[in-house]
C-alpha distance (Angstrom), angle and dihedral (degrees) to the residues before:
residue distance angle dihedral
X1 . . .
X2 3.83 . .
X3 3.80 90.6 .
X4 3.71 92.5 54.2
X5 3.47 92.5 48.3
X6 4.06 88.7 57.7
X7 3.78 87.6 46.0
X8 3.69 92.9 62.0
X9 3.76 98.7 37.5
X10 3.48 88.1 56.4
X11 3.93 94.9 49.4
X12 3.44 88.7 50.2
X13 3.81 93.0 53.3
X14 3.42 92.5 49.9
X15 4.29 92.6 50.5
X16 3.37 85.7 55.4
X17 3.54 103.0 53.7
X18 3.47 88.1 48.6
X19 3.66 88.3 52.9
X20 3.67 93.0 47.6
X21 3.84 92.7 48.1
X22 4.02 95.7 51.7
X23 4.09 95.0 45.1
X24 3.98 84.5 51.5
X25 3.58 94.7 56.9
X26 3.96 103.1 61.5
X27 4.01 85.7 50.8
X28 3.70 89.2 57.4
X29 3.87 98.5 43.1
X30 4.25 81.9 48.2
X31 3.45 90.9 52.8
X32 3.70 102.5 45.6
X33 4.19 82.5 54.5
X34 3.58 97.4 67.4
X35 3.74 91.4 68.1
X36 3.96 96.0 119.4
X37 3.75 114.1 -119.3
X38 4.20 127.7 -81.1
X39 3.84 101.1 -88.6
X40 3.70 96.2 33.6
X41 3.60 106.2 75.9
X42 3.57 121.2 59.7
X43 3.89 139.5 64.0
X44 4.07 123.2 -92.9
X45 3.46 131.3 -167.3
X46 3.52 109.6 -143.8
X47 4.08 105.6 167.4
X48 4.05 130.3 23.1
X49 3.83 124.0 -159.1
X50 3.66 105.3 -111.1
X51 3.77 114.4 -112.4
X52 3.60 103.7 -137.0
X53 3.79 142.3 -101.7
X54 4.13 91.8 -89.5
X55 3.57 93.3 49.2
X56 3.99 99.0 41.5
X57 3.73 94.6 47.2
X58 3.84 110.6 44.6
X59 3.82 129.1 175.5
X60 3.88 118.4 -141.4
X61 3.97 118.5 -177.2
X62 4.14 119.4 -135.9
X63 3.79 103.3 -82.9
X64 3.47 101.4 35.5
X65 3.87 134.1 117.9
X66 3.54 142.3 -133.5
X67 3.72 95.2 -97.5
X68 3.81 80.3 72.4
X69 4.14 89.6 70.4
X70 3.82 114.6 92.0
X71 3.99 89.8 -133.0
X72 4.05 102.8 -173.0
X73 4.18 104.2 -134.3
X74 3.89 89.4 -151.8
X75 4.26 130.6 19.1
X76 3.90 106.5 -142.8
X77 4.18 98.5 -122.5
X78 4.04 141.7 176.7
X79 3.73 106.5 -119.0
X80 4.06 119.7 -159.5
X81 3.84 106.7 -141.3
X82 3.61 114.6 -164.8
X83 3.76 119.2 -141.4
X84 3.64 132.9 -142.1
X85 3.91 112.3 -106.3
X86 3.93 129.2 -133.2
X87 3.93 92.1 -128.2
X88 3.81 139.6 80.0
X89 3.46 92.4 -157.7
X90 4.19 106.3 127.1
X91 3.72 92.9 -135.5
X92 3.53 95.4 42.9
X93 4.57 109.8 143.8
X94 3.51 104.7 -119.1
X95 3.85 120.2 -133.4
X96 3.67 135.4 -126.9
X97 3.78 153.0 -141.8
X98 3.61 129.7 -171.2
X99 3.65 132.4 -154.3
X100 3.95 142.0 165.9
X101 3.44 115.5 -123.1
X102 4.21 141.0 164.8
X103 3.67 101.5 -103.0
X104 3.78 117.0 -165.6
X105 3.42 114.1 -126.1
X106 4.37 135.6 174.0
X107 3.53 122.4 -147.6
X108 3.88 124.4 -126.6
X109 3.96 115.2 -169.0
X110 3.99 136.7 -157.1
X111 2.29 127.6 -115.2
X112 3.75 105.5 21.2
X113 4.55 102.2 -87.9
X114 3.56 111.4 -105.6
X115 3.82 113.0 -173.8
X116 4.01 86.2 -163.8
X117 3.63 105.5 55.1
X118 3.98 132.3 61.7
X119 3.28 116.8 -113.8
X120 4.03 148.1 101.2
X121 3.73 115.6 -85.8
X122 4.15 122.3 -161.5
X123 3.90 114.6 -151.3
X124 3.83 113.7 -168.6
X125 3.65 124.5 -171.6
X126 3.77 126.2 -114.7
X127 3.52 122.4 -140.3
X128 4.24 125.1 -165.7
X129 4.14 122.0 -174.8
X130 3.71 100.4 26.9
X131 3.51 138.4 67.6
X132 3.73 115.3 -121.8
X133 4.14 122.4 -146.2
X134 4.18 88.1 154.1
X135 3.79 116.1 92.3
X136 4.02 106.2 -113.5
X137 3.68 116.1 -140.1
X138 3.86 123.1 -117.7
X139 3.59 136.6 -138.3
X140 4.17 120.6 -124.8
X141 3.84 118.6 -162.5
X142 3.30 127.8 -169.7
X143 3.70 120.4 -156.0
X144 3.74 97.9 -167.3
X145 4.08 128.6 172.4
X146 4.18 115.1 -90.4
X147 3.85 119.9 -73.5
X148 3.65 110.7 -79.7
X149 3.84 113.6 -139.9
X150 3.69 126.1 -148.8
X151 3.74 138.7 -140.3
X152 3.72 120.2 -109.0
X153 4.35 95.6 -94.8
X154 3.70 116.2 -105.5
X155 3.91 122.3 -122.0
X156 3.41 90.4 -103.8
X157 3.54 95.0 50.2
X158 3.39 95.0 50.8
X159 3.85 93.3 51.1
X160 3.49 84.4 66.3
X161 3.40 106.4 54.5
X162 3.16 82.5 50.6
X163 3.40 101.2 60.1
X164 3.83 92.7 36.2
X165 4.41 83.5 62.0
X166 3.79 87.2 51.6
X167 3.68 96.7 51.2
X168 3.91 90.0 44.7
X169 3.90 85.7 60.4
X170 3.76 97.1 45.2
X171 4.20 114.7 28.3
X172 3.98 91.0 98.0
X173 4.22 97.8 -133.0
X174 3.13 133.3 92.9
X175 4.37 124.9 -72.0
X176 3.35 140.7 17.9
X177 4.21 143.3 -107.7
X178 3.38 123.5 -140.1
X179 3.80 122.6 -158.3
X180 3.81 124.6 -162.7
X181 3.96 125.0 -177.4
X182 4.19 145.7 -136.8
X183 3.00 109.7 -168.8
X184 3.54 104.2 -58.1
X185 3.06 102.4 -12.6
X186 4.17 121.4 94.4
X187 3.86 118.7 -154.8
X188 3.80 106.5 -157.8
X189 4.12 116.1 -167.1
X190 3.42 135.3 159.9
X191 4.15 141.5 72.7
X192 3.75 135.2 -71.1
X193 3.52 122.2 -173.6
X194 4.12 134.8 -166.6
X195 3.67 87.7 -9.7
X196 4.41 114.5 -161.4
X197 3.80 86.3 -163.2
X198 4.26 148.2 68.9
X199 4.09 111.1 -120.1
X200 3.79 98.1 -131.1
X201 3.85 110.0 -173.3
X202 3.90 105.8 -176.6
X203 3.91 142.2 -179.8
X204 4.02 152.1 169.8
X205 3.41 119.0 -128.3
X206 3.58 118.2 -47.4
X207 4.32 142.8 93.8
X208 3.79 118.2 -67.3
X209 3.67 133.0 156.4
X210 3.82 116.4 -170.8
X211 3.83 117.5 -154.5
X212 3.67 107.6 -155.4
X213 4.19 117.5 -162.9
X214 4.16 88.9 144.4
X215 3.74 140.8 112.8
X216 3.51 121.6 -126.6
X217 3.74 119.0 174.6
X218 3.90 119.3 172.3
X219 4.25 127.7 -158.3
X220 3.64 102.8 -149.4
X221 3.86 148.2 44.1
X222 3.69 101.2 -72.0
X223 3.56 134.5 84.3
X224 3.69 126.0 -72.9
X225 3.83 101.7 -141.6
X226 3.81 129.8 14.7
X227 3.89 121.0 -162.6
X228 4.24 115.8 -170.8
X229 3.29 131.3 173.7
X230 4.02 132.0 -166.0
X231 3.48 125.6 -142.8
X232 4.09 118.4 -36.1
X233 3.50 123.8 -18.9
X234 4.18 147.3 120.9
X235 4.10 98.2 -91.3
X236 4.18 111.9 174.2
X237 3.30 123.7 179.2
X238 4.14 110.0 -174.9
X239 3.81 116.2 168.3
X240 3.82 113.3 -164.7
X241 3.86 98.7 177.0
X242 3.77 149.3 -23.4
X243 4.13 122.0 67.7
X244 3.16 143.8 -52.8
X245 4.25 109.8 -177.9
X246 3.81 136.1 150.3
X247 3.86 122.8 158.1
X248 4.18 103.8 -142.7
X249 3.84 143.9 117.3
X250 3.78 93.2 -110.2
X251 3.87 113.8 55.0
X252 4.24 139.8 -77.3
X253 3.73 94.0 -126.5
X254 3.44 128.4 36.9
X255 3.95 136.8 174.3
X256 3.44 108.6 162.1
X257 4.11 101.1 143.0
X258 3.73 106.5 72.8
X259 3.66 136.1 -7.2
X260 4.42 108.9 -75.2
X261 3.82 114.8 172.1
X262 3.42 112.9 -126.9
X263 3.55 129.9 -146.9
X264 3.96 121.6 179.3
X265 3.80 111.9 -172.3
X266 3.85 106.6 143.5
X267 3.67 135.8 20.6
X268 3.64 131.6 27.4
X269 4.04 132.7 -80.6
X270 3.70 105.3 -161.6
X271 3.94 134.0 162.3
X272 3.47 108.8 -156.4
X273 3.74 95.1 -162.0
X274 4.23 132.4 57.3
X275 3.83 97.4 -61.5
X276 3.77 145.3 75.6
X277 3.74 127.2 -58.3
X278 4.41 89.1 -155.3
X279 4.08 127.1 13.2
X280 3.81 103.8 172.1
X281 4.05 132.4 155.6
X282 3.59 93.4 -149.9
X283 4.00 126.2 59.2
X284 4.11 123.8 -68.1
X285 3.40 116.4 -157.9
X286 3.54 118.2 -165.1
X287 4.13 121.2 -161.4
X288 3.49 105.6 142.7
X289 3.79 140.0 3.7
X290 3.70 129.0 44.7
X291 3.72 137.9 -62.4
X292 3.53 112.3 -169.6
X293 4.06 134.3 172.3
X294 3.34 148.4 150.1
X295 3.74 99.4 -130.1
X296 4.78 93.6 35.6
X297 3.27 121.0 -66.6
X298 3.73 107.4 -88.9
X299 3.96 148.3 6.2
């Protein structure tokens, strides 16, 4: 009787195992279902605070290292959080939060910074744990040569800038030139277009030298550029690029009051029409460039 008791006890203890084990499996499979769908979980950032002109376009000298680069340890972004839905339905539209947060971010540049070589360099941030839709700002530095000083300009050279700003108001086409001085010496850039007026650059007796890198283009039968000269002095004229073009019987370049030196070794004088391209009383020396006319290229 004692042995059939066991039996049963121990069928019994098996059943409900078995029991036990079955009932625990629907739990399980119920549990692993409430995992919230792919694309529903996670954090996105979807906008980033912009980091400002000073900080996005930096300015390193030759020499210097890349401890010298304002690198940002964080960007200040909106993050999309998505949020765990009350339904089991498949096609269920998840639901979101949004937030602004530090994020930490690393910088990676290209090309590779170099301290000791001209160039620009691009430094983009690099972002781990999120996904990113927003467009992340970027970094430009500029390693650029040392800071050039200039000389206090001379009297002369500042008579020509000014007259350089009074032409730029007056010449009737379309542009401007800008002139800027060392000393006394007068760098004069920039573009002038269908021109209705001569460029007359003019002084008393004293030292200039004139550093043309410009384009000058006149509509009409006149000369492009006039240099004069009063009484004794040191007058040089040297043009290292940019234009020098009118399309007349008479000629493009003229100095005919006074005795300017003039030194072509860049660009191109040309008179697209009958006359000269250069009538000067003092020497032209050409090296470089191009003098071009339909009647020679100088008298």
């Amino acid at each position: 009787m004692l042995k059939q008791n066991t039996f049963f006890r121990r069928l019994l203890a098996i059943s409900l195992a078995v029991i036990m084990t079955m009932s625990a499996a629907p739990m399980t499979a119920f549990a692993e279902d409430t995992t919230p769908p792919i694309g529903v979980s996670g954090e996105e950032i979807i906008a980033v605070a912009p980091l400002g002109e000073e900080t996005e376009k930096q300015a390193v000298v030759v020499g210097g290292s890349i401890d010298e680069v304002y690198l940002p340890a964080t960007l200040t972004a909106t993050i999309q959080i998505a949020t765990d839905t009350d339904t089991q339905e498949e096609e269920a539209e998840p639901s979101f939060t949004t937030e602004e947060k530090e994020i930490p971010v690393t910088w990676d540049c290209s090309p590779s910074f170099d301290g000791n070589q001209t160039g620009v360099y691009t430094f983009m941030p690099a972002v781990n744990g999120y996904t990113v839709s927003a467009e992340l700002p970027q970094i430009t530095v500029d390693v650029i040569q040392g800071i050039q000083t200039y000389a206090e300009p001379t009297a002369a050279a500042n008579s020509i800038i000014s007259q350089i700003n009074s032409y730029n108001t007056s010449h009737g086409g379309t542009g401007s030139l800008m002139a800027t001085a060392d000393g006394d010496t007068v760098t004069i850039t920039g573009s002038i277009t269908g021109a209705t007026s001569t460029l007359i650059l003019e002084l008393t007796a004293t030292t200039v030298n004139v550093i043309w890198n410009a384009t000058l283009k006149t509509n009409g039968d006149f000369s492009a550029l006039q240099l004069r000269q009063w009484h004794s002095g040191s007058m040089v004229f040297q043009m290292t690029g940019g234009e020098i073009v009118t399309n007349n019987t008479d000629v493009a370049f003229r100095n005919t009051v006074g005795r300017w030196t003039i030194r072509i070794q860049g660009g191109e004088v040309r008179n697209e029409g009958a006359g000269d391209a250069i009538r000067a009383n003092g020497n032209v020396y050409v090296s470089g460039g191009k003098v071009m006319a339909g009647q020679g290229p100088c008298h």
